[in-house]
C-alpha positions as CSV (number, residue, x, y, z in Angstrom):
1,X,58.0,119.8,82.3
2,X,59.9,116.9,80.9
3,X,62.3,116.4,83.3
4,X,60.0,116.5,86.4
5,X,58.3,114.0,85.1
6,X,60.7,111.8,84.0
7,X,62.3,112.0,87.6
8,X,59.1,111.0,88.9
9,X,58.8,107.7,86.4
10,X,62.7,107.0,87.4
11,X,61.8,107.4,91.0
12,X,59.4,104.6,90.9
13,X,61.5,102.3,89.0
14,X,64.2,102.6,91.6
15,X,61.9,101.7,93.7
16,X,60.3,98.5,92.1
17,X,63.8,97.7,91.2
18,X,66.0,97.8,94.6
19,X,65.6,94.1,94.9
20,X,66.7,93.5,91.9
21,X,69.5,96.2,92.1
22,X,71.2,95.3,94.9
23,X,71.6,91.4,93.2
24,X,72.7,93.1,90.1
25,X,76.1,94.8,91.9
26,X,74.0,97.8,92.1
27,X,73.8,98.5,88.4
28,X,70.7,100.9,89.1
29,X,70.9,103.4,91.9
30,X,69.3,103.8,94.6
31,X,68.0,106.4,97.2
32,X,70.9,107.4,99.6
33,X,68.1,109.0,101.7
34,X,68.1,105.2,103.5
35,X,71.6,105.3,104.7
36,X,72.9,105.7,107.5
37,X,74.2,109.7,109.1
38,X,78.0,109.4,109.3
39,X,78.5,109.9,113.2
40,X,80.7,113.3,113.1
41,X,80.9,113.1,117.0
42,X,83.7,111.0,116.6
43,X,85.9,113.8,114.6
44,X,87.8,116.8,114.4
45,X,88.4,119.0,111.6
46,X,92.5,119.0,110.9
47,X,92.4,120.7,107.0
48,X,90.1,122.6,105.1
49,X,89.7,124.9,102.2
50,X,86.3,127.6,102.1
51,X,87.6,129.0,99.0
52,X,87.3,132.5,100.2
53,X,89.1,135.0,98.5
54,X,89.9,135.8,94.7
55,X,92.7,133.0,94.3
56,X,93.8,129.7,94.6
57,X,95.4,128.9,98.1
58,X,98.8,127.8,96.5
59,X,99.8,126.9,100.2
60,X,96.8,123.9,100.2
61,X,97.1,123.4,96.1
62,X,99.4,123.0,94.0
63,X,99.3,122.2,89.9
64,X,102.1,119.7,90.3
65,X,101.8,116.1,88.7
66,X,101.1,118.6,86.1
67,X,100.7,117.1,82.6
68,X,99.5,118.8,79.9
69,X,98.1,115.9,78.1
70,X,94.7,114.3,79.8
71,X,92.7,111.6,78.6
72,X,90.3,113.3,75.9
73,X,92.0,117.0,76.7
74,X,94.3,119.1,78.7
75,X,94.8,120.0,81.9
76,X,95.9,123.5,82.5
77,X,96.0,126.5,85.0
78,X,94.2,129.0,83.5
79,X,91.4,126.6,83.9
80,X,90.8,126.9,87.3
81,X,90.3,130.2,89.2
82,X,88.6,131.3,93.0
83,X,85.5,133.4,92.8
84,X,82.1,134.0,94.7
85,X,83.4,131.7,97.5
86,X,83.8,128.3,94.8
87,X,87.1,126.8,93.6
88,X,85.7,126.8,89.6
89,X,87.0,124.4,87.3
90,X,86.4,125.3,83.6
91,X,85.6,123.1,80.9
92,X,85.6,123.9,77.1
93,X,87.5,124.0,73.1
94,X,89.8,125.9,72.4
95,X,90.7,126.9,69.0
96,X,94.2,127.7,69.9
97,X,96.6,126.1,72.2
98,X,97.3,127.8,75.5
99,X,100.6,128.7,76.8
100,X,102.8,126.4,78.9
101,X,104.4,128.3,81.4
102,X,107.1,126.0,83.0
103,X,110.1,126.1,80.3
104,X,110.6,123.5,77.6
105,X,110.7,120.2,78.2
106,X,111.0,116.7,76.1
107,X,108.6,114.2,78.4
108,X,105.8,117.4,78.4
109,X,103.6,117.0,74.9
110,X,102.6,120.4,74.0
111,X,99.6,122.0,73.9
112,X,97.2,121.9,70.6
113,X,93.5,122.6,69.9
114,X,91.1,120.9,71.6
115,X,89.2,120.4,75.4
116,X,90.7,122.3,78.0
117,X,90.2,121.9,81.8
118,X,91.7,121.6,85.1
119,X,92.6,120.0,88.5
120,X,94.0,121.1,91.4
121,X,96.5,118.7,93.5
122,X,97.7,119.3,98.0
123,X,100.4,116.4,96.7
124,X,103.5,117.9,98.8
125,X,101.1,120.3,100.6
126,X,99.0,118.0,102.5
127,X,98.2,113.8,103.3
128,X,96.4,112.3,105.4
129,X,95.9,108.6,106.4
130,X,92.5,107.8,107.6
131,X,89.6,109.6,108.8
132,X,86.5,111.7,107.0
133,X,86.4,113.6,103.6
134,X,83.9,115.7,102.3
135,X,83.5,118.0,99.5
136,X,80.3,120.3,99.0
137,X,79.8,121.1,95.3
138,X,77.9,121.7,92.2
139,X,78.8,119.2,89.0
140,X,79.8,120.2,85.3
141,X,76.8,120.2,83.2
142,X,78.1,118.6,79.8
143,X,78.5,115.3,78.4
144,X,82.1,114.0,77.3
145,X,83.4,114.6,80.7
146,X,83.4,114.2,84.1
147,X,84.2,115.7,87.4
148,X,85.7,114.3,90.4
149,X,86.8,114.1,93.7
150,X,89.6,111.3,95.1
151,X,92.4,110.5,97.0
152,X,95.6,108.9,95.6
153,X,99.0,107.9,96.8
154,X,102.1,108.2,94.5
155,X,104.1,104.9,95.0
156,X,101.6,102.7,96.5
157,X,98.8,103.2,94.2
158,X,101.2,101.7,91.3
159,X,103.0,98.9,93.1
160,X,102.0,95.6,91.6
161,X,102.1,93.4,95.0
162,X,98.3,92.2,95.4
163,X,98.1,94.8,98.2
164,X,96.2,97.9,98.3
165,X,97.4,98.3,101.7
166,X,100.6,100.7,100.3
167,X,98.6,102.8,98.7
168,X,95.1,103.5,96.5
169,X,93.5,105.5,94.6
170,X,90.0,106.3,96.2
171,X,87.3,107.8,94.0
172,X,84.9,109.8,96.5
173,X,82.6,110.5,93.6
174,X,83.2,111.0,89.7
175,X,80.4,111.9,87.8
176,X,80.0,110.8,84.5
177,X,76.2,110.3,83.7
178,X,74.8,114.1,82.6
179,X,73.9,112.1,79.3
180,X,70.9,110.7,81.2
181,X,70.1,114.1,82.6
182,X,66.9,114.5,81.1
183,X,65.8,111.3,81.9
184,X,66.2,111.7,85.6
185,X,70.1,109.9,85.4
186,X,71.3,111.8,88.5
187,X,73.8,109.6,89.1
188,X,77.4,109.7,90.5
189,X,79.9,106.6,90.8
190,X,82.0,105.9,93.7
191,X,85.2,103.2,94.0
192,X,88.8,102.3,94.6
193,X,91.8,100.9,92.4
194,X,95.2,99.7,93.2
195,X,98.5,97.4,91.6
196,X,99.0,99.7,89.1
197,X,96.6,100.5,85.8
198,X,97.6,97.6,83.2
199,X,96.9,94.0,83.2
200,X,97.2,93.5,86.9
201,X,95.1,96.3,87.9
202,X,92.6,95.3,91.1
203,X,89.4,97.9,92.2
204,X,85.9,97.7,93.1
205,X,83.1,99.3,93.0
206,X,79.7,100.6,95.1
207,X,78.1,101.3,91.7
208,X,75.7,103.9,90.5
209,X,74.1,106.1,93.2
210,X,71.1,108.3,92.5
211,X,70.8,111.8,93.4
212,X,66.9,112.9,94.0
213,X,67.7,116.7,93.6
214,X,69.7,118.0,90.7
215,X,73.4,117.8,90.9
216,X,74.3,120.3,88.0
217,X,72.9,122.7,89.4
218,X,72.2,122.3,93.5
219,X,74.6,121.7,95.7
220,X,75.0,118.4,97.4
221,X,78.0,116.9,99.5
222,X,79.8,113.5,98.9
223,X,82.3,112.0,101.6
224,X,84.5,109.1,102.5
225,X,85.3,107.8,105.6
226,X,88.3,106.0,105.7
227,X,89.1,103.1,108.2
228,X,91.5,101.3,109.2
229,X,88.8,98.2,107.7
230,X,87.1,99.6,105.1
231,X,86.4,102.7,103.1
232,X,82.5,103.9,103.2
233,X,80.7,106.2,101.0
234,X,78.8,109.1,102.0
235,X,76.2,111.4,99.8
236,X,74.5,114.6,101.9
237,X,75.6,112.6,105.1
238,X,74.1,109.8,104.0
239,X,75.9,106.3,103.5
240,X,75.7,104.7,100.3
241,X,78.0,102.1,100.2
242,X,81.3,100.3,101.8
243,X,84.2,98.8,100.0
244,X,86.5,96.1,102.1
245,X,89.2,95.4,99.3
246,X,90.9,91.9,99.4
247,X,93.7,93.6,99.1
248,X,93.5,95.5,102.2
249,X,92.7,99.2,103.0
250,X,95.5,102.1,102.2
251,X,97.7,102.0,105.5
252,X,99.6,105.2,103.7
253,X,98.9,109.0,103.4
254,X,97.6,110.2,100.4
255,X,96.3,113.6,98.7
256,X,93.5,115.0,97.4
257,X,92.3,116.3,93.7
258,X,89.3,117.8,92.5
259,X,89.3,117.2,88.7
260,X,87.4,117.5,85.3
261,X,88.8,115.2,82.4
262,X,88.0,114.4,79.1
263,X,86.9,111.0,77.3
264,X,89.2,110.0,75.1
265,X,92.9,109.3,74.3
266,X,96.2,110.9,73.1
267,X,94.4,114.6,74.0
268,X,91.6,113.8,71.2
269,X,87.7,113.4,72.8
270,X,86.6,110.3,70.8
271,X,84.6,108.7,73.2
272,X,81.7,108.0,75.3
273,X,84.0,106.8,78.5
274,X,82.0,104.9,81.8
275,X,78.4,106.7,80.4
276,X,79.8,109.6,79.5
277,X,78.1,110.3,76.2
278,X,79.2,111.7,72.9
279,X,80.0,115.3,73.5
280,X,79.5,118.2,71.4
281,X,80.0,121.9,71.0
282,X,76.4,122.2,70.7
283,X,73.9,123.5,72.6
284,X,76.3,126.4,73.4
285,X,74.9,127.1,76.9
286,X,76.7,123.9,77.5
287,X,79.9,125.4,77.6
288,X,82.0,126.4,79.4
289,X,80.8,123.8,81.9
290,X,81.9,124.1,85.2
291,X,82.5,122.2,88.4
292,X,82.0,124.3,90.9
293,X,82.7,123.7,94.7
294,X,82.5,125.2,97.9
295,X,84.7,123.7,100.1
296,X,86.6,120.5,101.2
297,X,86.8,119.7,104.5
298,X,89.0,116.7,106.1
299,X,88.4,115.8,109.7
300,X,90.7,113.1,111.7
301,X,89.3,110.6,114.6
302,X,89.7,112.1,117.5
303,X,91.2,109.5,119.1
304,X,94.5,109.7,116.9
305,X,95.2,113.4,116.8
């Protein structure tokens, strides 16, 4: 009975504290329930994976860009599998390190004990420039981690120029807040970076948006449509934000990933990353955690097909 009523306490502060939210950069979230319906009269579906099946599509997905070595963890195959109509991406410790399958090589770290989990990559299998993204899905219920969905062009994204017209990395949702679960902290984050990730790195951000239901275990779509202007965000069909980057909107193709990582560094979790929070082994329900979704779906104005 907690959590009901905590939602219902957190419900009315978001209300109180819009005003003051939307001053703030949006560091509280807020409804998406008063956004506007993304208009999908103006599109046409191009690409799209159900999931069906027992497997991974390996004509849509690949596991390239492959590294073992992620964050807080490790990235690997066996993470990920195709089952009850859901791509599921597994997230848990391993006592032992899992096999590498690809041949020995120097610039690959090897595997070692610790969080494993997954992504899955159309890099050389499909790009798009512009249009609408959406991705139906249920998040991974454990702190230490999160899951997300983005878009992310090779060269571009890491060219230092001042642009992010060549390319950026577009962050449809990552979820990093289950530590505020029980406290009604349904929250996702949504935002863009570009020029590279060191000390000239640029990005923005929509902030923190609130989810009424529960993410970790109802489904619930997020989306991103993608202008030739300006990048808004979607969740359920509803907007939540835009972005119009001084450094210009992505004129370039890019890819798609749905991802879990790890907080941390060097494959060690030692941290709590964005509002992640400590994680731990414990409760053992927890785990494995699992992001869990049910399709992707990528539509194209129809006045450019």
């Amino acid at each position: 009975m907690l959590r009901p009523l905590c939602k219902s306490i957190i419900s009315i502060f978001l209300s109180i504290s819009a005003f003051f939210g939307s001053l703030g950069g949006q560091l509280t979230g807020k409804p998406y329930t008063k956004g506007k319906e993304v208009d999908m009269s103006q599109f046409e579906l191009v690409w799209s994976d159900e999931f069906d099946g027992d497997a991974l599509d390996r004509t849509k997905w690949d596991f390239s860009w492959w590294i073992t070595e992620r964050k807080g963890g490790y990235w690997h195959e066996d993470m990920v599998r195709v089952e009850d109509g859901n791509l599921v991406i597994s997230a848990e410790y391993k006592d032992e390190a899992m096999p590498f399958y690809y041949g020995e090589h120097d610039w690959i770290k090897p595997y070692k004990p610790g969080w494993y989990t997954g992504k899955v990559v159309s890099r050389n299998k499909y790009e798009q420039t512009y249009g609408y993204f959406e991705v139906r899905c249920i998040l991974p219920a454990a702190t230490g981690l999160w899951s997300a969905f983005w878009l992310m062009n090779d060269d571009g994204v890491y060219n230092v120029d001042g642009s992010g017209a060549d390319g950026t990395e577009v962050d449809v949702f990552e979820s990093f807040y289950y530590k505020d679960y029980a406290f009604g902290g349904d929250y996702i984050s949504s935002g863009i970076h570009y020029d590279g990730y060191g000390d000239d790195h640029k990005g923005d951000s929509i902030g923190k948006q609130y989810l009424p239901n529960d993410p970790y275990s109802e489904y619930n779509t997020y989306g991103l449509e993608w202008t030739k202007d300006e990048y808004i965000f979607y969740i359920n069909g509803k907007e939540t934000g835009r972005l119009t980057p001084d450094g210009g909107v992505s004129q370039n193709p890019e890819y798609f990933l749905l991802s879990v990582e790890f907080a941390g560094e060097n494959g060690i979790q030692n941290s709590d990353r964005h509002g992640t929070g400590e994680i731990s082994k414990t409760p053992q329900e927890n785990w494995p955690a699992e992001f869990k979704v049910d399709y992707i779906r990528c539509y194209q104005y129809k006045d450019m097909i």
